[in-house]
C-alpha atoms as an extended CHARMM CRD file, in Angstrom:
* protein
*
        91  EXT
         1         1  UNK       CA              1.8620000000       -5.2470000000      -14.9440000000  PROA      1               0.0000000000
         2         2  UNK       CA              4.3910000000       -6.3790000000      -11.7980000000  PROA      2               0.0000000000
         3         3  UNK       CA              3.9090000000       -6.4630000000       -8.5280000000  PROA      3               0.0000000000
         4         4  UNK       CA              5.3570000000       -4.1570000000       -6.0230000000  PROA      4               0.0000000000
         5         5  UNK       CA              6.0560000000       -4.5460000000       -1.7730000000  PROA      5               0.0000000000
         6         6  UNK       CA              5.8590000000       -1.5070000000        0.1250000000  PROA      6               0.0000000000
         7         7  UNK       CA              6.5470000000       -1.3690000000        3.4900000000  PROA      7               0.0000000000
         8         8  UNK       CA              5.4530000000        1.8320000000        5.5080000000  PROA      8               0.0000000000
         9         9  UNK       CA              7.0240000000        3.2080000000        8.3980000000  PROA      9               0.0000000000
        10        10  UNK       CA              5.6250000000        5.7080000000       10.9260000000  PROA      10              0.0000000000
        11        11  UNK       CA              2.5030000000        6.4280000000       12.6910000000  PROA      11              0.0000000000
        12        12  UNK       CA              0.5830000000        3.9880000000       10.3290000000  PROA      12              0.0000000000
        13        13  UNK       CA             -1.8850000000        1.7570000000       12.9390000000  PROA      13              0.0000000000
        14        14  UNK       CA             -4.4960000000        2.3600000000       14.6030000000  PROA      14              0.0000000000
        15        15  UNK       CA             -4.8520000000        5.8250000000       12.2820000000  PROA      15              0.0000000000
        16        16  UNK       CA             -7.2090000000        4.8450000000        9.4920000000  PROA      16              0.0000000000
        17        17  UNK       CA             -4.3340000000        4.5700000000        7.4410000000  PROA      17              0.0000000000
        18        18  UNK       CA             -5.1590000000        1.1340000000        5.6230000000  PROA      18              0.0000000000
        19        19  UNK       CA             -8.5190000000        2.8470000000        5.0510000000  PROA      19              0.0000000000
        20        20  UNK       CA             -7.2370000000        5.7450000000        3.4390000000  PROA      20              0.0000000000
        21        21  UNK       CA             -4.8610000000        3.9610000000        1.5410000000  PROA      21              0.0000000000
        22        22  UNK       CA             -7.4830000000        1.3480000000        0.2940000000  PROA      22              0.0000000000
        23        23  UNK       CA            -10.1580000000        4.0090000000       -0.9790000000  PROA      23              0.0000000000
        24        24  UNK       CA             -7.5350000000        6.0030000000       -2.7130000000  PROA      24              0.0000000000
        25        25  UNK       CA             -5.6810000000        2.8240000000       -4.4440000000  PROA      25              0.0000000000
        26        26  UNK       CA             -9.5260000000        1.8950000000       -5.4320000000  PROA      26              0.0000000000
        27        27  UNK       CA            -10.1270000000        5.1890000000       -7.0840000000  PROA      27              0.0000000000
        28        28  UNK       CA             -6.6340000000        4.4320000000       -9.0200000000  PROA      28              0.0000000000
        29        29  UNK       CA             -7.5690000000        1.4330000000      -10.1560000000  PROA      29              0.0000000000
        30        30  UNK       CA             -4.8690000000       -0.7140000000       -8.8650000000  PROA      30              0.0000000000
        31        31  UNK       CA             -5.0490000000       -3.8650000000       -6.9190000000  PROA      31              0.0000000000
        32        32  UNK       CA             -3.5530000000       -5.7990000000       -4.0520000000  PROA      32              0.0000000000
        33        33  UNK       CA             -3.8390000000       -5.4020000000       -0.5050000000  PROA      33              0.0000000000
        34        34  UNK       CA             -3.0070000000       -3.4090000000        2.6970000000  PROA      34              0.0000000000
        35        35  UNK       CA             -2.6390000000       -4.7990000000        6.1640000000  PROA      35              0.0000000000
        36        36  UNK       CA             -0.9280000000       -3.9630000000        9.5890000000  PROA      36              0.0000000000
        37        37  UNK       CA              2.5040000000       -6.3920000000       10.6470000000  PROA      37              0.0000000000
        38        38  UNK       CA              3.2060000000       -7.1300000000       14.0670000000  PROA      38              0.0000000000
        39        39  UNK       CA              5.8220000000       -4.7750000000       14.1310000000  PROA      39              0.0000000000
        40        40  UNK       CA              4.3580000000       -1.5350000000       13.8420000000  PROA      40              0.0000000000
        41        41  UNK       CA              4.9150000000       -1.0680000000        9.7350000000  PROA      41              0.0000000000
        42        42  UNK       CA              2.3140000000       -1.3720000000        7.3820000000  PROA      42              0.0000000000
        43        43  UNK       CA              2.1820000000       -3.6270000000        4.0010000000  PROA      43              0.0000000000
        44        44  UNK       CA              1.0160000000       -2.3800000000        0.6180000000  PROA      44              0.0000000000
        45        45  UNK       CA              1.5580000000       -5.1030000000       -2.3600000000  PROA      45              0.0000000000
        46        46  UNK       CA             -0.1040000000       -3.8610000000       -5.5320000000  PROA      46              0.0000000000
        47        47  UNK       CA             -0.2030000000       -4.7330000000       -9.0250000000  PROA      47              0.0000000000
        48        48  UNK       CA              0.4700000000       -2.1720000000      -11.1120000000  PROA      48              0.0000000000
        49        49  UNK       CA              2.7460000000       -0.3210000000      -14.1020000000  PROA      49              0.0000000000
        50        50  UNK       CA              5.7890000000        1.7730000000      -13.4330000000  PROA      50              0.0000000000
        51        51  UNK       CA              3.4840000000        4.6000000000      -14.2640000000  PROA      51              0.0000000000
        52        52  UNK       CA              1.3580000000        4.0910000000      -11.7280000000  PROA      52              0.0000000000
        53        53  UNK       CA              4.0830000000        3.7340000000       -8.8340000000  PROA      53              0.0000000000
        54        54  UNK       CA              4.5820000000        7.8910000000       -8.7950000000  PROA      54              0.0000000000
        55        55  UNK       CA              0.8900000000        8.2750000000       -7.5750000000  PROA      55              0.0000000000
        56        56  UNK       CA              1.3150000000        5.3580000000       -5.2570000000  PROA      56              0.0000000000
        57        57  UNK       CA              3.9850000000        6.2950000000       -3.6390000000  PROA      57              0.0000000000
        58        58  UNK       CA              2.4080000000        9.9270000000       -3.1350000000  PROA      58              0.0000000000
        59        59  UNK       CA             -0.4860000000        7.9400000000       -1.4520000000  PROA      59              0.0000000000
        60        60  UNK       CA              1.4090000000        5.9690000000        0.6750000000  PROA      60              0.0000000000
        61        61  UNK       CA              3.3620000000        9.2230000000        2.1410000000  PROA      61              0.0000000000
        62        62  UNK       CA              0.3210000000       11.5450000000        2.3690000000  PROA      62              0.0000000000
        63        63  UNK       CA             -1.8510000000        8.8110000000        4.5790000000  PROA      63              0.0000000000
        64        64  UNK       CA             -4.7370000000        9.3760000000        6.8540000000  PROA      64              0.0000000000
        65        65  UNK       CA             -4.6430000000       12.9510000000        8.3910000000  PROA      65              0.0000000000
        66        66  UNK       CA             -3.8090000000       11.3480000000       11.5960000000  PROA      66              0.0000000000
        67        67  UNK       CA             -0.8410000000        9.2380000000       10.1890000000  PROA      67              0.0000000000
        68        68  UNK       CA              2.8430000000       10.6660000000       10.2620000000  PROA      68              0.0000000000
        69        69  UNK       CA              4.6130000000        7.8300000000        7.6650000000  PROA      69              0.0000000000
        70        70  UNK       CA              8.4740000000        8.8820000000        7.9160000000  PROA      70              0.0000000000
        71        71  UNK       CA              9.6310000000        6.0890000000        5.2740000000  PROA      71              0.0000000000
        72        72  UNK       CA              8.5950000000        3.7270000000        2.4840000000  PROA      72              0.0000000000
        73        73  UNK       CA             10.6790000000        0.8460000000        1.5120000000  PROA      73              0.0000000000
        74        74  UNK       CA              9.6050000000       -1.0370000000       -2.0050000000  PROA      74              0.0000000000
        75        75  UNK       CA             10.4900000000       -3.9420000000       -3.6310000000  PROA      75              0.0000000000
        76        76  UNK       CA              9.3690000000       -5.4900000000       -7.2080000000  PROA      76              0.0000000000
        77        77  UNK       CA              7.9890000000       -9.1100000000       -6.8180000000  PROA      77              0.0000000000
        78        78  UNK       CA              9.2990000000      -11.8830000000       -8.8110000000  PROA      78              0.0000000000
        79        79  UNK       CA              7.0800000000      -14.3780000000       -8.1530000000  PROA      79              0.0000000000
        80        80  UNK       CA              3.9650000000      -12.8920000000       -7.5600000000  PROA      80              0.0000000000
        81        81  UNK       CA              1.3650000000      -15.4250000000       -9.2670000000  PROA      81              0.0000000000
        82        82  UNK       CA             -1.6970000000      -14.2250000000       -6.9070000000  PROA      82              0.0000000000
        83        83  UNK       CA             -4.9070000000      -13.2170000000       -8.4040000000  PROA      83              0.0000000000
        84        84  UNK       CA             -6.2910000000      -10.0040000000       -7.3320000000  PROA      84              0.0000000000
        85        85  UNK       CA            -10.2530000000       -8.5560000000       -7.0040000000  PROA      85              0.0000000000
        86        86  UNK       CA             -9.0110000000       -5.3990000000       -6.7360000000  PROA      86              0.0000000000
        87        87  UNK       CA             -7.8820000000       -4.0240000000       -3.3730000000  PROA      87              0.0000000000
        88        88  UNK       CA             -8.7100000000       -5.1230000000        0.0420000000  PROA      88              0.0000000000
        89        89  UNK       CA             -7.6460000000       -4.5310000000        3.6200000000  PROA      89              0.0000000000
        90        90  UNK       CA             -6.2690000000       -7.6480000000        5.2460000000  PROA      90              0.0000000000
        91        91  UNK       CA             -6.7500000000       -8.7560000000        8.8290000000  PROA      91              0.0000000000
């Protein structure tokens, strides 16, 4: 497993997107985290398999159904030595 970076662009605060996005990762098994940047954008980092980053992905673009996400940027982690209990919304 490696771990991934996304960073979503768009409507993605204050739209239950890092809710949606944490129930559905959940259901997929993966984990990482989900939280809101000071600029607008919102960051995903999961653990996961390459196999798993096609249904990500569709996550991330579908969102909340009051979310408009117009890009996602990822990135694979090098160094990512964290320990995840599965997935969790950070403050």
């Amino acid at each position: 497993m490696e771990s991934y970076r996304f960073i979503v662009h768009g409507r993605v605060q204050g739209v239950f997107y890092r809710k949606f996005v944490a129930q559905n990762l959940r259901r997929l098994g993966v984990q990482g985290y989900v939280r809101n940047l000071p600029d607008g954008t919102v960051e995903v980092v999961v653990r996961a398999t390459e196999e798993e980053l096609p249904q990500i992905e569709k996550i991330l673009y579908e969102g909340s159904p009051m979310s408009e996400v117009e890009s996602v940027e990822m990135e694979a982690l090098d160094n990512d030595d964290l320990i995840y209990d599965g997935f969790e919304i950070r403050y």
